[in-house]
N, C-alpha and C positions, 0 to 999 in steps of 0.2 A: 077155184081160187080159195085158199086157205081163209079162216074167217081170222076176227081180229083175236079171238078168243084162243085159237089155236097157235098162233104166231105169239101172243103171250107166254102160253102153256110151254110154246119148244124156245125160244131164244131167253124170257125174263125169268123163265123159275129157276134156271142152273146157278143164278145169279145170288139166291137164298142160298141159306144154312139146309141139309136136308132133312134136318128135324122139323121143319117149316111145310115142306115140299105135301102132307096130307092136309094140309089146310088153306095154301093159294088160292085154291079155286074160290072158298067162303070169302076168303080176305078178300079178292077181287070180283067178288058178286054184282057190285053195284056201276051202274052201266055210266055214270055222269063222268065226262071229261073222256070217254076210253077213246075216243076219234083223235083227239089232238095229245093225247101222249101218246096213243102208237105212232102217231108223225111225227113226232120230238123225238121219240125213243129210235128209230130209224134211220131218223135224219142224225140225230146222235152216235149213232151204231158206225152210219155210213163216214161222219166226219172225223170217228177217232180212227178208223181203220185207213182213213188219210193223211193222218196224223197233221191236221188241219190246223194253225194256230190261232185263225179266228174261227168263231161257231156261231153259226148263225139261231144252232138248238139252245133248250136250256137242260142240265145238269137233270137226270130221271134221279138222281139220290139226293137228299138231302141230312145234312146233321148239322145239326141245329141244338147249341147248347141252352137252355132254361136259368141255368146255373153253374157257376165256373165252382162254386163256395162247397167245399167238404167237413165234415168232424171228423173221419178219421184220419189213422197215419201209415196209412199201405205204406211199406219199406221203400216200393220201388215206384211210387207216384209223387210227380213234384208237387202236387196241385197242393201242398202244405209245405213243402220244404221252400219252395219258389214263391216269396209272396211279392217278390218285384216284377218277374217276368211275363205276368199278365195280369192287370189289376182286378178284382173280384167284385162282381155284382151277379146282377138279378136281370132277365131279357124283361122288358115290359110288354105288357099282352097287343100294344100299339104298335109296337116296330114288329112282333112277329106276326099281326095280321097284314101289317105291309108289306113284309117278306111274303108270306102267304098268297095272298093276291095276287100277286107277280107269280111265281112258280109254281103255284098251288096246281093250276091244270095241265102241268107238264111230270109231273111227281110220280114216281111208284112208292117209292120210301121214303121215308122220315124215322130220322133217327134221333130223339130227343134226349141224347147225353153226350160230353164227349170229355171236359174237364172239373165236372163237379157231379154232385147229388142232382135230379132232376127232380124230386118230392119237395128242395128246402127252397120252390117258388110255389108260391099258393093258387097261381094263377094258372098252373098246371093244368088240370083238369080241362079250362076251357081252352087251352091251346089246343089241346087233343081234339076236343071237340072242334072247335072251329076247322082242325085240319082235314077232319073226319067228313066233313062238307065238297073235299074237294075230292072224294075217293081215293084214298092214300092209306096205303098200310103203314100204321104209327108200331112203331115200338121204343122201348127205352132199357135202361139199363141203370138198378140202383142197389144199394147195399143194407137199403130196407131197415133201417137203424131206427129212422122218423118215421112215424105213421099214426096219426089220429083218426079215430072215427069218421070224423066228419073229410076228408079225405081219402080213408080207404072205400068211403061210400061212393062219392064223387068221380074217382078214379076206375072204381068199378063199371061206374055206367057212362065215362066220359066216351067210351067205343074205342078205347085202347086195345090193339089186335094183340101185343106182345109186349110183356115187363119179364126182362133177364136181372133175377135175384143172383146177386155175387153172395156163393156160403159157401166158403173155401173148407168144407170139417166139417165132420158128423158127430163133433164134441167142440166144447170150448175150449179145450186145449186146444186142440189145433187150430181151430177159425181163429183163436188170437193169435196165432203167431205172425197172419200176415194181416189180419184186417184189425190193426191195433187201431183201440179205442171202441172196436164194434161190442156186440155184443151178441151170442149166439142163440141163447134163451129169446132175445129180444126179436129175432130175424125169424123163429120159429113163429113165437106168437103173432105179428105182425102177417105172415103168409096164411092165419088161420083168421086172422081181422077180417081179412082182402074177401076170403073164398067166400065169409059170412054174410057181404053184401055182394055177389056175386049170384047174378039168376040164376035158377033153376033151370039146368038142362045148357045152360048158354059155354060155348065152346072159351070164347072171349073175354077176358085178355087169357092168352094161354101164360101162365106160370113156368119159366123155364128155370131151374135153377144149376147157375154156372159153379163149376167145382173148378177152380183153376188150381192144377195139380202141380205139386211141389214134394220136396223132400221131406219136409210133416207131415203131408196129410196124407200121401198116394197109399198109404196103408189103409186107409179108409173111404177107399172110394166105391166098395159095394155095399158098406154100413151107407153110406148116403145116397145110393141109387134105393137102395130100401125106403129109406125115411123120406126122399123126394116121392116115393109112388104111392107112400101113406100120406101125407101131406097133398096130393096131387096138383103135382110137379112133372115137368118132363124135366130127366136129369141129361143135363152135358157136361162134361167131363174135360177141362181144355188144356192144355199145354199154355205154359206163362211164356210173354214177351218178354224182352228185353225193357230195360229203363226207361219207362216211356218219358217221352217229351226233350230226351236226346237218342232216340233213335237214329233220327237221320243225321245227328252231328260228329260224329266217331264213328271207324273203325269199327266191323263185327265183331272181331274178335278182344276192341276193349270193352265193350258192351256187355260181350257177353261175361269178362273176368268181374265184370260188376257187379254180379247176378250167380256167380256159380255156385253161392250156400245154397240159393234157393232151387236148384234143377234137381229132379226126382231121377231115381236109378233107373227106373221106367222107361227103356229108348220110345215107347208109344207116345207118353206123352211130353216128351221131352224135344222140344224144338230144333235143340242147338247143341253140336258137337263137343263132347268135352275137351276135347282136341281141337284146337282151333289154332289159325296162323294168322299176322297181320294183312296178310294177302288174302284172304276169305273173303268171297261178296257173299250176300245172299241171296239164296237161292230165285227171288223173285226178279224175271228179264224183262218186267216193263210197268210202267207206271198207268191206272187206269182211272186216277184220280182227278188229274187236270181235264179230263173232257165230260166223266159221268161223273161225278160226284163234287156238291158244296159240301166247306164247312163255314157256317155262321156263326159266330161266339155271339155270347149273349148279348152285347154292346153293338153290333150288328157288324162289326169289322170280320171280313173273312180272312181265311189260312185256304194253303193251298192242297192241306190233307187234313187228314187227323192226328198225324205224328207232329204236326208242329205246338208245341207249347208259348214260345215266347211270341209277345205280339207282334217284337221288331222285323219276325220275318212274313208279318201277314201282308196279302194283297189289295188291300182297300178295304174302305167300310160302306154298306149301306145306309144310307141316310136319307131322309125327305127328300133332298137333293141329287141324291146319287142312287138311282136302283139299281137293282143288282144284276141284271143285265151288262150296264155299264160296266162294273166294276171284271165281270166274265168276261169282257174282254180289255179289258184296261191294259196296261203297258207291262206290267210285271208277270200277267195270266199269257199274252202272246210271246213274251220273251222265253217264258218258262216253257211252254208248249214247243214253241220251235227248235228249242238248247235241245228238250229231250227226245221230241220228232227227230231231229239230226244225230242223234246217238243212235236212237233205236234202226233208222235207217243205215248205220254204217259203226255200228259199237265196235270200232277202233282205239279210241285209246278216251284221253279227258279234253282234250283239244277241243271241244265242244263249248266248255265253261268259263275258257279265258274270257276275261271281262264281266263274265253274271256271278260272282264271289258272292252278290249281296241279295243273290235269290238261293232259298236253301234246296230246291232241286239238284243244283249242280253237287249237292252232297250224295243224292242218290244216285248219280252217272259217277261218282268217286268212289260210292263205299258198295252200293247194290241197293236196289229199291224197297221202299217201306212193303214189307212182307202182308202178305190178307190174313 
């Protein structure tokens, strides 16, 4: 019989980035909880491939925002243009040990970003830690703008496995043209703060820096595989989305006319057809989010992906009152489940969504699902 280690190794690593894939094994070293999330993770496995509307598992992903609150003004992020469509705080280190508690030993990931800066909550460091308790590979994703001493120390030894630095340029000309307001001098020195209180020899947090490729910069994208492996950095190189936080509300093809200054001539890293028709779905045939994967905003109120921005279309909130068990299967997480169970099992037409207009799923059985 295969051990639990090996059944890890073949069904959860495909599941990573493969720039991740030499370092699993370290990130998953530590033996506490491995019995009952390979049972969750299983049992999980087993209930989306039934496309089950209730679950009796809990969710092996989690993303988990710290902070909704940004400085800068990416072009094509609402998370400043939108300051009605989800109100802006700070997670308290209380609500996410009580999320924690609850999910903590069913977890492989934690994802601690999703609509803000993860550094501008101070309470950061021990969230990490605390989660770090329940054997959970943490990672996050920031634009590295903020950074003091006394936190890139903090961060360094909280046992955070992964921080994805957004540095779109290997000049300032370029990184402003999409990370306005950032500052590229500042993203450099800041990555050489980090390394400064980083142990001797210790692999952790690996430093990924994300180069999201665009019509400025794609000229420069082996000047910054250079400067990422002198900085030591593993460089990734990514193709940009579409507008996020209306991805799932329009039309591919006006999404994408929203967006077409910024595609690079580069078909590698370029997502999406220049040519595009109002009839285009995208290319993803099914949705894997309602059964593996929360998202938690800081306030504790969950969405039913990471493409949802507004809070009107989230699914409940965690609360004293309310765990999040409950709210996983609440009334809107089994309607949504079964609308899209019934499409995937018979993806005929949209006759699936009469009546759920007021769950934003029914946009991904209209338009094609939120892309990985």
């Amino acid at each position: 019989m295969p051990s639990s280690a090996s059944i890890v190794e073949e069904l959860l690593y495909p599941e990573f980035a493969p720039i991740l894939h030499p370092f699993l094994k370290e990130m998953f070293e530590k033996k506490s909880y491995t019995a009952q999330k390979m049972e969750n993770y299983l049992m999980n496995r087993s209930e989306m491939e039934r496309l089950a509307s209730r679950l009796e598992s809990y969710p092996y992903n989690l993303v988990s925002d710290p902070s909704n609150i940004c400085y800068l003004k990416c072009p094509l992020c609402p998370t400043w243009k939108d300051r009605e469509g989800r109100p802006k705080g700070k997670m308290s280190k209380e609500l996410f040990q009580r999320l924690l508690d609850e999910m903590g030993p069913y977890l492989f990931t934690l994802n601690l970003c999703n609509w803000g800066e993860p550094l501008l909550n101070p309470e950061l460091p021990e969230m990490i830690a605390y989660a770090k308790n329940y054997n959970i590979v943490v990672g996050l994703s920031t634009n590295l703008n903020i950074l003091s001493d006394a936190m890139a120390e903090t961060i360094a030894h909280s046992g955070l496995d992964v921080m994805i630095i957004s540095l779109d340029g290997a000049s300032a000309e370029t990184y402003s043209k999409y990370r306005r307001g950032g500052s590229f001098e500042t993203v450099i020195k800041n990555i050489g703060r980090l390394l400064a209180f980083k142990e001797e020899g210790r692999k952790f947090p690996l430093l990924i820096w994300q180069f999201l490729v665009n019509k400025y910069n794609e000229g420069e994208i082996e000047a910054a595989r250079v400067m990422a492996e002198k900085v030591g950095a593993y460089f990734l190189p990514s193709p940009m989305r579409t507008a996020m936080g209306s991805e799932l509300l329009f039309p591919l093809y006006k999404r994408v006319e929203g967006m077409k200054g910024w595609l690079p001539e580069n078909a590698r890293f370029n997502r999406y057809a220049y040519e595009i028709t109002p009839e285009t779905r995208t290319r993803q045939k099914t949705c894997k989010w309602l059964w593996t994967t929360a998202v938690v905003n800081w306030d504790g109120s969950v969405s039913p992906c990471c493409g949802v921005f507004e809070k009107a279309w989230d699914f409940g909130t965690v609360s004293e009152g309310c765990a999040f068990h409950a709210v996983w299967n609440g009334e809107r997480f089994v309607a949504a489940r079964k609308m899209v169970g019934d499409f995937l099992r018979n993806p005929k037409g949209n006759e699936y969504t009469a009546g759920h207009e007021q769950l934003i799923c029914s946009r991904c059985i209209k338009y094609g699902f939120l892309e990985d």
